[in-house]
C-alpha positions as CSV (number, residue, x, y, z in Angstrom):
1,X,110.8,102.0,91.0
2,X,109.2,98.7,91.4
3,X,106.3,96.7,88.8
4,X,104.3,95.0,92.0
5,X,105.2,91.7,91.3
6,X,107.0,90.1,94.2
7,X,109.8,88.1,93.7
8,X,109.9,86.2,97.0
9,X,109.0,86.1,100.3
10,X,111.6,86.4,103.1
11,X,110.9,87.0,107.0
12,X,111.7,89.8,109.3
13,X,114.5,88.5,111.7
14,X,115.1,90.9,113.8
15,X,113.9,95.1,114.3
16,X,116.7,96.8,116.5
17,X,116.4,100.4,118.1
18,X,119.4,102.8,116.7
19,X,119.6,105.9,118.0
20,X,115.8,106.7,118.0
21,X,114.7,104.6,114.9
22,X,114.9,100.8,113.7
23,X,117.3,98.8,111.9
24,X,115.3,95.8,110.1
25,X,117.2,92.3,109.7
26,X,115.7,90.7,106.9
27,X,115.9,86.9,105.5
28,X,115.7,87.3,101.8
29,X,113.8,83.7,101.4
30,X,112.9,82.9,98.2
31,X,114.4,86.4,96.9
32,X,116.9,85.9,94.0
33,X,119.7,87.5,95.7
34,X,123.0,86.6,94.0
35,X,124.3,89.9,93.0
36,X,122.9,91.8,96.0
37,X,125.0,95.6,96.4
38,X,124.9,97.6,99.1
39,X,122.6,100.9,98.5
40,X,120.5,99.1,96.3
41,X,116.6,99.3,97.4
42,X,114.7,96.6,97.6
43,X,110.6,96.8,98.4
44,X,109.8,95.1,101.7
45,X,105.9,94.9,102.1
46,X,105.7,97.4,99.6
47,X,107.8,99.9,101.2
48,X,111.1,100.7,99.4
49,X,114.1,100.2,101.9
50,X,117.8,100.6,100.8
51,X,120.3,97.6,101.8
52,X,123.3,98.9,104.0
53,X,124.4,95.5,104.6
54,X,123.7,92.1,103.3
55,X,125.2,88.2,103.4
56,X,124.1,85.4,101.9
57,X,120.7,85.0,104.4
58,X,119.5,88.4,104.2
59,X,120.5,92.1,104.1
60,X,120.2,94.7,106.9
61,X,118.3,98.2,105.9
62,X,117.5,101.4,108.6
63,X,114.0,102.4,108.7
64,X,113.2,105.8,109.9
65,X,110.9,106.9,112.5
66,X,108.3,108.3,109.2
67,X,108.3,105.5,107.5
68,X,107.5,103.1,110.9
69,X,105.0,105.9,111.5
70,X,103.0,105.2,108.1
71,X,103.7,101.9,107.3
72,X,103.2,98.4,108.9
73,X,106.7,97.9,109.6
74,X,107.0,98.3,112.7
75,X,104.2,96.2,114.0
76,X,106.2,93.0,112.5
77,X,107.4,90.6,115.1
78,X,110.3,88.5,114.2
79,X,109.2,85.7,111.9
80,X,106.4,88.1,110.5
81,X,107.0,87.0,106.3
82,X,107.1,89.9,103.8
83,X,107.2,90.3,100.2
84,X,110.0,91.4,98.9
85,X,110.9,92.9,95.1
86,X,114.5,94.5,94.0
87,X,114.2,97.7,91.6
88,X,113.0,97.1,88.6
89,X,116.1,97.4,85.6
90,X,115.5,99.8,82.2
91,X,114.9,96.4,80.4
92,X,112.4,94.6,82.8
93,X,109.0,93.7,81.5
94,X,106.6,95.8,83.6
95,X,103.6,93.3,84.4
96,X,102.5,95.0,86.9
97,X,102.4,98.5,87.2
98,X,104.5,101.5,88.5
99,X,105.4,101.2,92.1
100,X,107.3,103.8,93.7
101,X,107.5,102.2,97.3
102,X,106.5,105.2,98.8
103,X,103.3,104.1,101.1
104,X,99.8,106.1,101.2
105,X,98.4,104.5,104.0
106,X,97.8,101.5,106.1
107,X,94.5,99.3,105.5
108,X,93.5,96.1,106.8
109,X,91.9,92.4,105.8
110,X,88.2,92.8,106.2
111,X,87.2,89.2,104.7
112,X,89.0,86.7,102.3
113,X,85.9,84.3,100.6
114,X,86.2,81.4,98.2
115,X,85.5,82.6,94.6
116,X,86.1,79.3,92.4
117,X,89.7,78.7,92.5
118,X,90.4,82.2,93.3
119,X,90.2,84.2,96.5
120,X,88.2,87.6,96.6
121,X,89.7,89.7,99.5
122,X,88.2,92.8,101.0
123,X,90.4,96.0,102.4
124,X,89.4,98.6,104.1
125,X,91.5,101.7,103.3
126,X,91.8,105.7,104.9
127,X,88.8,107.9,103.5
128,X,91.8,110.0,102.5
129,X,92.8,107.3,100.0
130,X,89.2,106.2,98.8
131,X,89.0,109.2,96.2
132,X,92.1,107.3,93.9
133,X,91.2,104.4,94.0
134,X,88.9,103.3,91.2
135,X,87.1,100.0,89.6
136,X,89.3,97.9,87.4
137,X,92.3,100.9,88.3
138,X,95.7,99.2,90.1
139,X,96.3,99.7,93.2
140,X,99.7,98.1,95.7
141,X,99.1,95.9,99.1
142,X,101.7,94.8,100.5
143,X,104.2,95.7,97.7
144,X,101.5,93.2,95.6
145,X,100.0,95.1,92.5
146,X,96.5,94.1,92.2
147,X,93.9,94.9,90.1
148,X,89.9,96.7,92.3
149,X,87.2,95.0,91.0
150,X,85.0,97.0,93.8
151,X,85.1,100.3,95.4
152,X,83.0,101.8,98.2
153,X,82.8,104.4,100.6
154,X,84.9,102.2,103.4
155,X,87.3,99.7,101.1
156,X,87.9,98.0,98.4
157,X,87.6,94.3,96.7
158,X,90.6,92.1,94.9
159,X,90.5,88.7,93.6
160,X,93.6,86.8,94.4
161,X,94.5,84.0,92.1
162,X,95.9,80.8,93.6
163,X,99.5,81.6,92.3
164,X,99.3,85.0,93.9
165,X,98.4,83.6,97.1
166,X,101.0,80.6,97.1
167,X,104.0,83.0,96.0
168,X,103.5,86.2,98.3
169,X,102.9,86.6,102.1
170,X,98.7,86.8,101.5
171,X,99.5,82.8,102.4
172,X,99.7,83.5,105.7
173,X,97.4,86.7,106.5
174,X,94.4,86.4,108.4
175,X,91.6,88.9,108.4
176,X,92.2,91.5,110.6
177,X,95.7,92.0,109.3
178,X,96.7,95.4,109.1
179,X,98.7,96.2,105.5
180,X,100.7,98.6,103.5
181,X,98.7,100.8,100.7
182,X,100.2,102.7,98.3
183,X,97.8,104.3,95.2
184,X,98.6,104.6,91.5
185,X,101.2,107.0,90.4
186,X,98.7,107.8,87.6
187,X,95.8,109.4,90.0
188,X,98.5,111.4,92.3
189,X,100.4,113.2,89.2
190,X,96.5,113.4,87.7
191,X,95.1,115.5,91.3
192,X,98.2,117.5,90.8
193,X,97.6,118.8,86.9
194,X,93.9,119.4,88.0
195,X,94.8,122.0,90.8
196,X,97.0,123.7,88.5
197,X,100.1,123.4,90.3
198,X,98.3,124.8,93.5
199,X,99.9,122.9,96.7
């Protein structure tokens, strides 16, 4: 599990077919990454990939053919930065909220606008994922949890502070970007009790 709240931004060295998927090389960056062990996961753009090799630069981790299916992984070109978050411990604070790394869907940046000091960004997200998300309800981009302060029939609306932007890869994104969605645990497990179990 992860809280949304990114702990540095590293860069996607290299992607490298094996035997019919990819294994990521990734540069851990700003990533506190002193006591780095092998199977551990660690959230790359939200999506929650387990280390099968690491040094002090970076760690390599095998992404399957699903996951590069449903996620933006791999559309990265080398260089691309990504946010990046280890597991959250039994004892960490959880500022954010609960992130499995598990992604819903793929979105992209429909506008970023000036909003005092702040940024307000606009996504535009599957119709199958509209339904969960809610006003003033979490939601992840990116591996970033952020806070809807609008919902519509086509997207959604975030404001981004100016820490949030300085200290994740949203300082480099450009509208038009494609991203990583993944909806709050709460609303999936909350579908679930309301169908009574029904699949």
């Amino acid at each position: 599990m992860f809280t949304g709240l990114i702990e540095g931004v590293g860069a996607l060295v290299a992607a490298e077919p094996h035997g019919g998927d990819v294994r990521l090389r990734i540069q851990a960056g700003t990533l506190p990454f002193v006591d780095v062990r092998l199977g551990e996961s660690i959230a790359v753009n939200g999506v929650c990939l387990t280390v099968i090799a690491f040094d002090d630069a970076g760690f390599d981790a095998d992404v399957s053919t699903e996951t590069l299916a449903l996620t933006t992984l791999g559309r990265l070109g080398p260089g691309a930065p990504v946010n990046l978050e280890r597991a959250m411990r039994p004892h960490d604070r959880l500022g954010g909220h609960l992130v499995s790394g598990h992604v819903d869907g793929v979105g992209a940046v429909e506008s970023i606008e000036p909003d005092a000091r702040a940024q307000r960004w606009r996504f535009s997200a599957p119709t199958s994922l509209l339904r969960y998300i809610a006003k003033k309800g979490s939601i992840c981009v990116d591996g970033v949890s952020l806070t809807v302060n609008h919902v519509d029939d086509a997207g959604f609306e975030v404001a981004l502070v100016p820490h949030t932007v300085a200290h994740t890869a949203f300082s480099a994104a450009r509208v038009g970007d494609v991203v990583n969605l993944e909806i709050d645990l709460v609303a999936r497990y909350v579908e679930r009790l309301l169908q009574g179990g029904r699949a």
